[in-house]
Biopython code that builds the backbone (N, CA, C, O; Angstrom):
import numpy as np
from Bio.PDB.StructureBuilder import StructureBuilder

atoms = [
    (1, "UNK", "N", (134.782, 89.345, 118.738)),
    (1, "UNK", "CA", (134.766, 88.169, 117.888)),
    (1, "UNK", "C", (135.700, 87.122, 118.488)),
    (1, "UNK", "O", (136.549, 87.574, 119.256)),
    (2, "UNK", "N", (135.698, 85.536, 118.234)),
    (2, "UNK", "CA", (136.168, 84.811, 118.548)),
    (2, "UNK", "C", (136.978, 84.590, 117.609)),
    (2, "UNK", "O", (136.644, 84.856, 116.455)),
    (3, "UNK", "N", (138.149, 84.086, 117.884)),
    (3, "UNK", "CA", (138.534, 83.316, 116.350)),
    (3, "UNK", "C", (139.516, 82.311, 117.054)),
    (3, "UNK", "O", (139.956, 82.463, 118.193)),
    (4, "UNK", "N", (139.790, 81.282, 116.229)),
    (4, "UNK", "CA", (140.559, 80.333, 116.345)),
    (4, "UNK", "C", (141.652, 80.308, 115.316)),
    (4, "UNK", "O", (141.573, 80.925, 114.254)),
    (5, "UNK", "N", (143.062, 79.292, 115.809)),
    (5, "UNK", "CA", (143.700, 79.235, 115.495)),
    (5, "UNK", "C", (144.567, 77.889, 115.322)),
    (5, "UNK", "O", (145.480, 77.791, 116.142)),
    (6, "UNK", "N", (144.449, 76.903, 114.457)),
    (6, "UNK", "CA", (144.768, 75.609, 114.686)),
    (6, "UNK", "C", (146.472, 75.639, 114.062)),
    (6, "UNK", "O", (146.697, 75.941, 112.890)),
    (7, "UNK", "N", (147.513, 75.300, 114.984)),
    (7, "UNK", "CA", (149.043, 75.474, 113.953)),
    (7, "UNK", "C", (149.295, 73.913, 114.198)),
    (7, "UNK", "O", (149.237, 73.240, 115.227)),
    (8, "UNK", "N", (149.539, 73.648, 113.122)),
    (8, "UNK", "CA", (149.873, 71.872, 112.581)),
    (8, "UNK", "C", (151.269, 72.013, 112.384)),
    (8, "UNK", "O", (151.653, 71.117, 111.632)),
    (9, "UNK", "N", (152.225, 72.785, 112.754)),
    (9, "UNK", "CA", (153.306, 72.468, 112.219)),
    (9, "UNK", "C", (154.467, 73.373, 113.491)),
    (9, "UNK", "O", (154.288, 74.173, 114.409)),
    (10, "UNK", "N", (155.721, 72.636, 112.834)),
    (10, "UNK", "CA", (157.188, 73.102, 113.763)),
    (10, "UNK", "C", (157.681, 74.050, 112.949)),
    (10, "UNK", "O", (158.352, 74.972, 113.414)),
    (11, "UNK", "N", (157.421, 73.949, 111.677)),
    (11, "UNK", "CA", (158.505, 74.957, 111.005)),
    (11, "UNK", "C", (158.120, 76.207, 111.535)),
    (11, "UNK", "O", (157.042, 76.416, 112.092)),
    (12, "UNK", "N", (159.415, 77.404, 111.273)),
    (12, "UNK", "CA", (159.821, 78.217, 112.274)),
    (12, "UNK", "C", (159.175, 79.473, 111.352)),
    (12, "UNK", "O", (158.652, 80.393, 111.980)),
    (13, "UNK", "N", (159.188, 79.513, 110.441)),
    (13, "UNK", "CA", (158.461, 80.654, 110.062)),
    (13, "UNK", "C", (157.088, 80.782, 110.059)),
    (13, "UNK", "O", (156.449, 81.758, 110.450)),
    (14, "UNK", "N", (156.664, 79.746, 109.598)),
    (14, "UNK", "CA", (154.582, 79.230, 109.840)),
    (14, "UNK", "C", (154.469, 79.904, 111.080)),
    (14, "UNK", "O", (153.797, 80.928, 111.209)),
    (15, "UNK", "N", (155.368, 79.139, 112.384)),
    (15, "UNK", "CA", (155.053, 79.627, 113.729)),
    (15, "UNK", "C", (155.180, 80.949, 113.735)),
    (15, "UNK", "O", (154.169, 81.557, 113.380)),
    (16, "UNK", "N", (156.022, 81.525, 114.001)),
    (16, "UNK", "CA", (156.030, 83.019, 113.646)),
    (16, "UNK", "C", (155.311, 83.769, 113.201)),
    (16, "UNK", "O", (154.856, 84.667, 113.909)),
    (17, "UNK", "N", (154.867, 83.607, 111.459)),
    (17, "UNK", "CA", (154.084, 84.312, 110.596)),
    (17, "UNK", "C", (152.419, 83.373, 111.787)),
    (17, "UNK", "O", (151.419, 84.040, 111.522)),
    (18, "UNK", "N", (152.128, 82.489, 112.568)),
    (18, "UNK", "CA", (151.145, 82.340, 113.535)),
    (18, "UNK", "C", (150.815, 83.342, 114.239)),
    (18, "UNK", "O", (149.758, 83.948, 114.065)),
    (19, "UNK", "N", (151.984, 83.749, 115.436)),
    (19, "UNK", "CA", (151.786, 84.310, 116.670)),
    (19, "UNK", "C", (151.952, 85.597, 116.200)),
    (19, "UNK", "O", (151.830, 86.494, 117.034)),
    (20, "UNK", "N", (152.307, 86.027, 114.569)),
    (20, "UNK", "CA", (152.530, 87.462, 114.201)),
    (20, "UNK", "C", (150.733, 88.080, 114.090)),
    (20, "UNK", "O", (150.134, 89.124, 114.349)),
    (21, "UNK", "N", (150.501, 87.125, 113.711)),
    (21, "UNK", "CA", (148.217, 87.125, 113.106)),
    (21, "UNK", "C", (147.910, 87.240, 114.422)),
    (21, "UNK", "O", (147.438, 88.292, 114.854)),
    (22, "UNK", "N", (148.150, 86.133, 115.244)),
    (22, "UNK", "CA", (147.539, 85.873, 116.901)),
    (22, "UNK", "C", (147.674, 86.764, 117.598)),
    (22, "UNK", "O", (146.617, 86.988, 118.188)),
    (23, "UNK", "N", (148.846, 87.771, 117.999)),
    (23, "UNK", "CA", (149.205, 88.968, 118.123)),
    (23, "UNK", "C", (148.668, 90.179, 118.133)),
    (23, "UNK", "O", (148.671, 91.044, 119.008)),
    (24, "UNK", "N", (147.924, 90.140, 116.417)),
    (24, "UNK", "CA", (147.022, 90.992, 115.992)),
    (24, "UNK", "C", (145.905, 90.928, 116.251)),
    (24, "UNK", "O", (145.372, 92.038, 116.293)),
    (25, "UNK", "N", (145.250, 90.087, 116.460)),
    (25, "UNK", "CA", (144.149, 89.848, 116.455)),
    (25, "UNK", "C", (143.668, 89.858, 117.713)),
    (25, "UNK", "O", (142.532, 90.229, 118.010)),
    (26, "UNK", "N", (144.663, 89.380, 118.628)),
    (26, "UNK", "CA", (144.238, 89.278, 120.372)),
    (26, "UNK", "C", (143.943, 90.919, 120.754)),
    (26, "UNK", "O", (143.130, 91.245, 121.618)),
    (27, "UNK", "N", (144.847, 92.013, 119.859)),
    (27, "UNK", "CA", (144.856, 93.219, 120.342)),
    (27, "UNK", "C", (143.186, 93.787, 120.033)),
    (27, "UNK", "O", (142.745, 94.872, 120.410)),
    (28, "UNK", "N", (142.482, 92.810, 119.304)),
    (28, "UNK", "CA", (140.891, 93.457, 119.157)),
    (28, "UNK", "C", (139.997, 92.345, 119.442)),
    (28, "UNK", "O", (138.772, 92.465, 119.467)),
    (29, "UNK", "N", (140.797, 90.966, 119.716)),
    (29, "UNK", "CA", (139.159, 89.691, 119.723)),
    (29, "UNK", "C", (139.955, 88.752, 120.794)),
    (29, "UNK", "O", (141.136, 88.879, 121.118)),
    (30, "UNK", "N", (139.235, 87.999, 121.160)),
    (30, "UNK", "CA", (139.350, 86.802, 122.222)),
    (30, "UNK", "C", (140.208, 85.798, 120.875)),
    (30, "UNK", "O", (139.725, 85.754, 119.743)),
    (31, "UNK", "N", (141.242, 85.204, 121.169)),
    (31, "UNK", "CA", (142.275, 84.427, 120.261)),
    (31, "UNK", "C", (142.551, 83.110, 121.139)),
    (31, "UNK", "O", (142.941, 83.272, 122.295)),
    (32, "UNK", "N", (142.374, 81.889, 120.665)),
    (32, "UNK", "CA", (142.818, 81.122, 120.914)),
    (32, "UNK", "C", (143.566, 80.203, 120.270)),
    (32, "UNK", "O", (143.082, 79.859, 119.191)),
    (33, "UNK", "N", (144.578, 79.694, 120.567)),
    (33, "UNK", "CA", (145.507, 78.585, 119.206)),
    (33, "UNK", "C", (145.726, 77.353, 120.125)),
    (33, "UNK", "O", (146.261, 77.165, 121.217)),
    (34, "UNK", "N", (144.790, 76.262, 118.796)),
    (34, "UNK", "CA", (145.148, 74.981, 119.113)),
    (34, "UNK", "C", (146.186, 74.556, 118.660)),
    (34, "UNK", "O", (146.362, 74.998, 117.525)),
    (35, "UNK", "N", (147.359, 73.587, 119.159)),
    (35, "UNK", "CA", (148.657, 73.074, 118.892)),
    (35, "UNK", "C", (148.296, 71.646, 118.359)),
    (35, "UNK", "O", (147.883, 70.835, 119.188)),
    (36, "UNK", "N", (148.441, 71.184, 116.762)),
    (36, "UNK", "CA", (148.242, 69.935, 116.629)),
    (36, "UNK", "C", (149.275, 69.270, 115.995)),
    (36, "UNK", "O", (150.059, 69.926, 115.308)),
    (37, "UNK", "N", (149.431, 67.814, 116.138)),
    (37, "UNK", "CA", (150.324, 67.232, 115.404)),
    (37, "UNK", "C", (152.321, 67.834, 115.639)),
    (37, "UNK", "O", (153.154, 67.521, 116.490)),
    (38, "UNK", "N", (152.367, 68.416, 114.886)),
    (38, "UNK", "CA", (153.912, 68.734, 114.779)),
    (38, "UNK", "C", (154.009, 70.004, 115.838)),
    (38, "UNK", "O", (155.000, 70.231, 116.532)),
    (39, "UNK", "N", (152.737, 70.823, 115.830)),
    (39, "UNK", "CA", (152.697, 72.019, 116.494)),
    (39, "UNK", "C", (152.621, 71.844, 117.787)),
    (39, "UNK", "O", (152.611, 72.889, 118.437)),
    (40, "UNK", "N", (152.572, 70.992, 118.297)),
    (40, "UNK", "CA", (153.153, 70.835, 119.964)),
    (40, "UNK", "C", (154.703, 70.957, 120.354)),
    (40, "UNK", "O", (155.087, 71.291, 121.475)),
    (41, "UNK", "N", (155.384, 70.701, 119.478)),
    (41, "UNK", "CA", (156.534, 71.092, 119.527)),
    (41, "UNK", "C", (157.225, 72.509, 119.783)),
    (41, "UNK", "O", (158.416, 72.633, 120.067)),
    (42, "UNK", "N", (156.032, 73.890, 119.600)),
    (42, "UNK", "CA", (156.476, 75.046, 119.768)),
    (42, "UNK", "C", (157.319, 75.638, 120.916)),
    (42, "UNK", "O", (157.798, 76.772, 120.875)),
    (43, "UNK", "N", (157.463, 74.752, 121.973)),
    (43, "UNK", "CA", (158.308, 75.294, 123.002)),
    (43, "UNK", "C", (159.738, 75.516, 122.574)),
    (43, "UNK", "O", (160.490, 76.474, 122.759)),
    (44, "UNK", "N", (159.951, 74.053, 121.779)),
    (44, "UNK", "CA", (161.304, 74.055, 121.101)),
    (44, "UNK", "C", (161.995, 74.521, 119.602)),
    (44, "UNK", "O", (163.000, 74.098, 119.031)),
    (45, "UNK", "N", (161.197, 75.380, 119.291)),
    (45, "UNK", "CA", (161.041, 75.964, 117.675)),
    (45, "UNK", "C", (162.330, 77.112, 118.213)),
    (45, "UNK", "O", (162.379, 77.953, 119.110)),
    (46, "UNK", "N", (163.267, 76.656, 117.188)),
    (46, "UNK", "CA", (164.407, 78.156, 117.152)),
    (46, "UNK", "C", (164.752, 77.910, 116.171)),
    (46, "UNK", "O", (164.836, 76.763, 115.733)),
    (47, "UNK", "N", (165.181, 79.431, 115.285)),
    (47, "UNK", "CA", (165.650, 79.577, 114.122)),
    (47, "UNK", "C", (166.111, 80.744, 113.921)),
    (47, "UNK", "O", (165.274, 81.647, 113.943)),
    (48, "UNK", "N", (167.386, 81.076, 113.695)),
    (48, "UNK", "CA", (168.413, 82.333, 113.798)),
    (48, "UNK", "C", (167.542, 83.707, 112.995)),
    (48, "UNK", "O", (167.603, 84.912, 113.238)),
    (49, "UNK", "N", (166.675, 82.886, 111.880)),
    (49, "UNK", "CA", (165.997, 84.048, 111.358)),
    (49, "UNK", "C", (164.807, 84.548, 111.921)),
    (49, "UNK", "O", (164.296, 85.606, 111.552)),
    (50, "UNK", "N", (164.234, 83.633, 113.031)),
    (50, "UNK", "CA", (163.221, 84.002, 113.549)),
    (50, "UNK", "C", (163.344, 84.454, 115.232)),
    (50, "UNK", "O", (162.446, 84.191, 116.032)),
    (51, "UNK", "N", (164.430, 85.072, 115.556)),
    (51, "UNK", "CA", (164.983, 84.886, 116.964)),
    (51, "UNK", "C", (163.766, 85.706, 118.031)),
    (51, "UNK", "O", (164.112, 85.835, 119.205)),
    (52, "UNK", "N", (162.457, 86.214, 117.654)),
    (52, "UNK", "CA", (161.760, 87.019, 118.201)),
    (52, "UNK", "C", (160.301, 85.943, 118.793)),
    (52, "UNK", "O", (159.410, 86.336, 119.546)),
    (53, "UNK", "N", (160.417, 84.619, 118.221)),
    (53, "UNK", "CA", (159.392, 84.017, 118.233)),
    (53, "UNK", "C", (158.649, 83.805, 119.900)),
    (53, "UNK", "O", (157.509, 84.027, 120.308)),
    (54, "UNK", "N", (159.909, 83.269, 120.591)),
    (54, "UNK", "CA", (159.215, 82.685, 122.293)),
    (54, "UNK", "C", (158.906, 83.659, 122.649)),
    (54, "UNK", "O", (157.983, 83.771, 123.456)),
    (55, "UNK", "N", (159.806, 85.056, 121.999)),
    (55, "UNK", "CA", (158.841, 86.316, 123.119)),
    (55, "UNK", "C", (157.537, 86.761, 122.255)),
    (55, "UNK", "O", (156.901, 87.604, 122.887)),
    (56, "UNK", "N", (157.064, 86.509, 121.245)),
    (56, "UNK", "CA", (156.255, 86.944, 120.538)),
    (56, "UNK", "C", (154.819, 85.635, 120.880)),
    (56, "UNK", "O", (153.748, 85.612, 120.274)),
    (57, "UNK", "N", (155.192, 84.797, 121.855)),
    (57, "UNK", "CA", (154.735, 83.671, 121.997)),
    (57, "UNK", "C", (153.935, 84.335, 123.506)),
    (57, "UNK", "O", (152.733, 84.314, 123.775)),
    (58, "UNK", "N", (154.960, 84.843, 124.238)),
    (58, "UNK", "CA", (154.841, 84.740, 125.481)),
    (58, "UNK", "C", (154.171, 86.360, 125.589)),
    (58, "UNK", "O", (153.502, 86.597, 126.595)),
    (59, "UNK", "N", (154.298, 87.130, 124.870)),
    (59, "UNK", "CA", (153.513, 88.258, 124.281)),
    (59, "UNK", "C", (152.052, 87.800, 124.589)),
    (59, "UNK", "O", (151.400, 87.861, 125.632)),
    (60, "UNK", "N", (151.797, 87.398, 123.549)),
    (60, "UNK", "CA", (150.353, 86.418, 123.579)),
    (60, "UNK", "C", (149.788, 85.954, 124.795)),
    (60, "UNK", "O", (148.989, 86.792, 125.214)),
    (61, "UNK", "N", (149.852, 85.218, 125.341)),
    (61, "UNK", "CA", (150.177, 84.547, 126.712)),
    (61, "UNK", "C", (149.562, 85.588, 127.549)),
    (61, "UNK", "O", (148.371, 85.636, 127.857)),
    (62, "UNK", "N", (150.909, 86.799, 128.044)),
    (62, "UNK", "CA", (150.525, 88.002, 128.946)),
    (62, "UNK", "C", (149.494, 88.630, 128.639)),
    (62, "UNK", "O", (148.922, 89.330, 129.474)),
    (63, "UNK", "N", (149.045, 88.499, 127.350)),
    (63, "UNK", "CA", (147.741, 89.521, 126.725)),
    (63, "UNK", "C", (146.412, 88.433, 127.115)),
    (63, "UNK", "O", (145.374, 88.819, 126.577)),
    (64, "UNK", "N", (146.292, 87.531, 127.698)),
    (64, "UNK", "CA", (145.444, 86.377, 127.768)),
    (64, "UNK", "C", (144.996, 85.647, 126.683)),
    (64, "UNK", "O", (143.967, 84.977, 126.592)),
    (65, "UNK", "N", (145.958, 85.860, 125.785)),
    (65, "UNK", "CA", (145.506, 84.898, 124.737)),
    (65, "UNK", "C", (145.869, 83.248, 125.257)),
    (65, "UNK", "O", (146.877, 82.952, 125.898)),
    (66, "UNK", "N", (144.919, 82.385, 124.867)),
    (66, "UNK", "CA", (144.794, 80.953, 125.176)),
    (66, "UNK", "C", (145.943, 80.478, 123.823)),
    (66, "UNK", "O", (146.092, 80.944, 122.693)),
    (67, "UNK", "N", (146.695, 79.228, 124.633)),
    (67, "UNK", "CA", (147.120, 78.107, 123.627)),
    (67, "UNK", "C", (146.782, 77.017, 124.748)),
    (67, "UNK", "O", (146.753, 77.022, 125.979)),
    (68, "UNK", "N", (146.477, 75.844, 123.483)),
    (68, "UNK", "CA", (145.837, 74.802, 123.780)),
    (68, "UNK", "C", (146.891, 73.490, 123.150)),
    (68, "UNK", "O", (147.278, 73.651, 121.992)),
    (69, "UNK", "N", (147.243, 72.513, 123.717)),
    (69, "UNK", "CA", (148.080, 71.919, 123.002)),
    (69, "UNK", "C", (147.168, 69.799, 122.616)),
    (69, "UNK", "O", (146.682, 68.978, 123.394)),
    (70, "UNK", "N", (147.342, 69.789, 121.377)),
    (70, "UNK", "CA", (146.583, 67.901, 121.657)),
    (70, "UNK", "C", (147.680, 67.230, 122.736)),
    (70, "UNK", "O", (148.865, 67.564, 122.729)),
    (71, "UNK", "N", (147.182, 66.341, 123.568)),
    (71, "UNK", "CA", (147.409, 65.408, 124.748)),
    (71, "UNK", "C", (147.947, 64.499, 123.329)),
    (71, "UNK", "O", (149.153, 64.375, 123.112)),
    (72, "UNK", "N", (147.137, 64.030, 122.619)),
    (72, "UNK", "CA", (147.970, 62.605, 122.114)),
    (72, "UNK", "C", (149.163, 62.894, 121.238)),
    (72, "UNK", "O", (150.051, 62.057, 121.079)),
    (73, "UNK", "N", (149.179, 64.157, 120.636)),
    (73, "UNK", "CA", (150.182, 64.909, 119.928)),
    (73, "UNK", "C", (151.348, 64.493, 120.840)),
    (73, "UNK", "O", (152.035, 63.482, 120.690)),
    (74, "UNK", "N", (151.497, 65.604, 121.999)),
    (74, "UNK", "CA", (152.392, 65.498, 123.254)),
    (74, "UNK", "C", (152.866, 63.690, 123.419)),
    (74, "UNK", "O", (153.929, 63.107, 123.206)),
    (75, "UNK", "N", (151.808, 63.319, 123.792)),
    (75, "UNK", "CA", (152.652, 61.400, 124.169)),
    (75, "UNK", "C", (153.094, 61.410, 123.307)),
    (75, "UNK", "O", (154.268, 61.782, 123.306)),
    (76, "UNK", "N", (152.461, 61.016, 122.012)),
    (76, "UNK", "CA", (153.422, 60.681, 120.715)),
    (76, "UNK", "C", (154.992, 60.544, 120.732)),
    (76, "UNK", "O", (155.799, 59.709, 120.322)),
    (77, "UNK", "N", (155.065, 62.029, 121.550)),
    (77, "UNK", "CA", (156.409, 62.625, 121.463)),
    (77, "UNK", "C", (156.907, 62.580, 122.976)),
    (77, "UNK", "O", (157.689, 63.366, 123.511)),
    (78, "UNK", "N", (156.353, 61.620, 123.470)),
    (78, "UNK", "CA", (156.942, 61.307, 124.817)),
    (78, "UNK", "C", (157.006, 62.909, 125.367)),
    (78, "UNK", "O", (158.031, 63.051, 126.034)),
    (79, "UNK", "N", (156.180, 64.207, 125.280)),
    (79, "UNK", "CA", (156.187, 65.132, 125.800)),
    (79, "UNK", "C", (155.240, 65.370, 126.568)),
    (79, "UNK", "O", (154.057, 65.105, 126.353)),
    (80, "UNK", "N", (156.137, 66.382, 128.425)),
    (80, "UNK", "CA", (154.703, 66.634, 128.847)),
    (80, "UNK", "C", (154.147, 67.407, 128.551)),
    (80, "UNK", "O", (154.114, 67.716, 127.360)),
    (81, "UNK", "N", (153.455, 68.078, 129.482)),
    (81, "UNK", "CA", (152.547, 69.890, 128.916)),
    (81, "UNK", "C", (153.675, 70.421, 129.369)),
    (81, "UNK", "O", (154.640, 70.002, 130.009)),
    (82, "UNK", "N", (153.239, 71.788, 128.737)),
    (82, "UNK", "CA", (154.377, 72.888, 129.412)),
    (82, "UNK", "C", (153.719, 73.907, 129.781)),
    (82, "UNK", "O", (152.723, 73.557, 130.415)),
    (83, "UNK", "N", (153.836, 75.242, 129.653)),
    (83, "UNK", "CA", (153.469, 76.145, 130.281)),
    (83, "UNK", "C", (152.516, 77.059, 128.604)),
    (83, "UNK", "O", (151.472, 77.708, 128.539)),
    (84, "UNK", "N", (153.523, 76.654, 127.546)),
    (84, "UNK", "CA", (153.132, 77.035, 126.552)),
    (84, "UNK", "C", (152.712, 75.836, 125.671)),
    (84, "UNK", "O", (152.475, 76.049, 124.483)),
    (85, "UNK", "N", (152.619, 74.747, 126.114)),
    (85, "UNK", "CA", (152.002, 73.389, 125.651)),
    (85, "UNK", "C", (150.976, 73.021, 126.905)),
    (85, "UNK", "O", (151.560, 72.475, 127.841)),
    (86, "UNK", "N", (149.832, 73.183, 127.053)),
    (86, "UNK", "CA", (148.967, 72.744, 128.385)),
    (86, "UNK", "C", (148.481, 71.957, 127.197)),
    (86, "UNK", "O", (148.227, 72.167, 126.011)),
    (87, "UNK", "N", (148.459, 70.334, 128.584)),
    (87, "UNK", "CA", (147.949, 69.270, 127.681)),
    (87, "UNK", "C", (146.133, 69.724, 127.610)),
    (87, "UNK", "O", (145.517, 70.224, 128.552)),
    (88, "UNK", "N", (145.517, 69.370, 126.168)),
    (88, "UNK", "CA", (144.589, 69.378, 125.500)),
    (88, "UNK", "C", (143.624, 68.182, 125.107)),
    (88, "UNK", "O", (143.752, 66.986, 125.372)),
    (89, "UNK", "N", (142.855, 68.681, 124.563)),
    (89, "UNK", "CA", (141.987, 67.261, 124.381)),
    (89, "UNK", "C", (141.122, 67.593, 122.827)),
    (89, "UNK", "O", (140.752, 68.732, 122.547)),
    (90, "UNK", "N", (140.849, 66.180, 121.748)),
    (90, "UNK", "CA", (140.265, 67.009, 120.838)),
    (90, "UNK", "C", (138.829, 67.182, 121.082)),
    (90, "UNK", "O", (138.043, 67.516, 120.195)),
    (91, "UNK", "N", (138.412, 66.887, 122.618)),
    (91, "UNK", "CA", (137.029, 67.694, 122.505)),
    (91, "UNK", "C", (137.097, 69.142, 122.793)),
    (91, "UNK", "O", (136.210, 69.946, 122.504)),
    (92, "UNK", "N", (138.655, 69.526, 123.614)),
    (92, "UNK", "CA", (138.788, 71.005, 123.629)),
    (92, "UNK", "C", (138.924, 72.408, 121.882)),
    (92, "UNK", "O", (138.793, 73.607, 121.634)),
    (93, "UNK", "N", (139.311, 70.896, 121.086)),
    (93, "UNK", "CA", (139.479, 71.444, 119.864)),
    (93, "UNK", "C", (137.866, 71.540, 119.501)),
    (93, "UNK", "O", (137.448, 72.600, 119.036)),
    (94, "UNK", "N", (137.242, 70.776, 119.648)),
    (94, "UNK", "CA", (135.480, 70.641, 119.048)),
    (94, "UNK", "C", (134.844, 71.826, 119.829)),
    (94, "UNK", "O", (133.730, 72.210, 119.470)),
    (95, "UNK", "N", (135.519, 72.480, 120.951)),
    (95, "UNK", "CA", (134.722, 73.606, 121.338)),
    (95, "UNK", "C", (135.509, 74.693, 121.027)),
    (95, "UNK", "O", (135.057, 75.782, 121.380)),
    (96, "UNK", "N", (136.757, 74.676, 120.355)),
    (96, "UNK", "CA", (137.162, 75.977, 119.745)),
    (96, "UNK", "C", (136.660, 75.787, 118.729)),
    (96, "UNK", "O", (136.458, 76.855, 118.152)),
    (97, "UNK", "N", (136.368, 75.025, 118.236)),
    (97, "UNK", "CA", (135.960, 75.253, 116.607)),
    (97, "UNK", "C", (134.402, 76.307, 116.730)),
    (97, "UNK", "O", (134.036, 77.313, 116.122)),
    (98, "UNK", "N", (133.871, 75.583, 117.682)),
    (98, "UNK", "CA", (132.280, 75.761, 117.850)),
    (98, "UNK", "C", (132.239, 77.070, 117.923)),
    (98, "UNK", "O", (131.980, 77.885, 117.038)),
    (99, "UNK", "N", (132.633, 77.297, 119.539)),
    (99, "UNK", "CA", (133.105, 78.694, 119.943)),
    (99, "UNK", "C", (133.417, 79.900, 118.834)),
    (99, "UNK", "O", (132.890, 81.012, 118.814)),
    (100, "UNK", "N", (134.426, 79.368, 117.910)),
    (100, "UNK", "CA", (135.021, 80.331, 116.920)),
    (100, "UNK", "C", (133.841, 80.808, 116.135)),
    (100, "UNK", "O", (132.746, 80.251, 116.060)),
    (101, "UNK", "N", (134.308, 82.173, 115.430)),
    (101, "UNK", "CA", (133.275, 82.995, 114.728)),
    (101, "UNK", "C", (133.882, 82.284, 113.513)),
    (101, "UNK", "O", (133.285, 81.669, 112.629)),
    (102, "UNK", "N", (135.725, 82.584, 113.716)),
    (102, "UNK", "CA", (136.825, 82.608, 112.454)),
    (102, "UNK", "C", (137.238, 81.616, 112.654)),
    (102, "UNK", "O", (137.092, 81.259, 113.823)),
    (103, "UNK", "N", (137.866, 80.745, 111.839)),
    (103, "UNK", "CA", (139.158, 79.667, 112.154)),
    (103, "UNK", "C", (140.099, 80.049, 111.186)),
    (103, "UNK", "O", (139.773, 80.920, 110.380)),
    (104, "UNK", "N", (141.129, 79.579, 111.138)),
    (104, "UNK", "CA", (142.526, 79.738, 110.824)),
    (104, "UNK", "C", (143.581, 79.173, 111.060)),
    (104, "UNK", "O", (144.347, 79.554, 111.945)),
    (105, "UNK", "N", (143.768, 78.291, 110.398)),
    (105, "UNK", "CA", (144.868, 77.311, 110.040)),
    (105, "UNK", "C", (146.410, 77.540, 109.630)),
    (105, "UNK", "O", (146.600, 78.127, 108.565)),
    (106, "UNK", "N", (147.270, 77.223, 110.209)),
    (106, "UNK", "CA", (148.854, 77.610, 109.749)),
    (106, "UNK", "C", (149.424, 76.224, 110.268)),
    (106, "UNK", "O", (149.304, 75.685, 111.369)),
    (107, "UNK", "N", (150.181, 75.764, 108.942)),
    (107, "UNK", "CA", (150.724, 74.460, 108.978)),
    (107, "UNK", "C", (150.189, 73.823, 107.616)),
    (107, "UNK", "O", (150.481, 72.664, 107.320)),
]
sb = StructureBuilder()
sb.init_structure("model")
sb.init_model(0)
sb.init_chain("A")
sb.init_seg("    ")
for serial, (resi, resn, name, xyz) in enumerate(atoms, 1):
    if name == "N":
        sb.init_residue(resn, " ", resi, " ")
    sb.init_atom(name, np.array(xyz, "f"), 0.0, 1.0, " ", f" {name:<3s}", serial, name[0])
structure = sb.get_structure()
């Protein structure tokens, strides 16, 4: 199964309680998470209660799970891509959606 994953947001637990689902789910289906709006920011998400997140990020990642990040999100924020932000496009979002069996929203 495909499923998607759109995270709209920085806060540190959303992200987390994200890549905790994404995690799961990569271990049985093809997972991909689009980064929109605030959620491009995930490179820089830290929070003393969530101190497991970049490796739970980069978890993902090694397992071939895809993250996708919006390009205009990133300028906005005068940011480039990163390694865990690759700049995006929302026609890349119009073919995860398509693609997807599931979607799933956090943010």
């Amino acid at each position: 199964m495909n499923i998607g994953i759109i995270l709209n947001t920085n806060d540190a637990e959303t992200c987390w309680n994200c890549f905790r689902f994404a995690n799961e789910a990569r271990a049985r289906h093809d997972v991909k998470v689009f980064l929109l709006g605030k959620g491009v920011e995930l490179d820089n998400v830290q929070d003393a209660k969530f101190p497991l997140l970049q490796a739970m990020i980069k978890k993902f990642t090694t397992n071939n799970g895809t993250i996708l990040a919006c390009g205009t999100c990133l300028k906005l924020r005068d940011k480039p891509g990163s390694e865990i932000c690759p700049v995006s496009t929302m026609a890349e979002l119009l073919r995860l959606v398509e693609e997807s069996e599931r979607i799933i929203t956090f943010g």
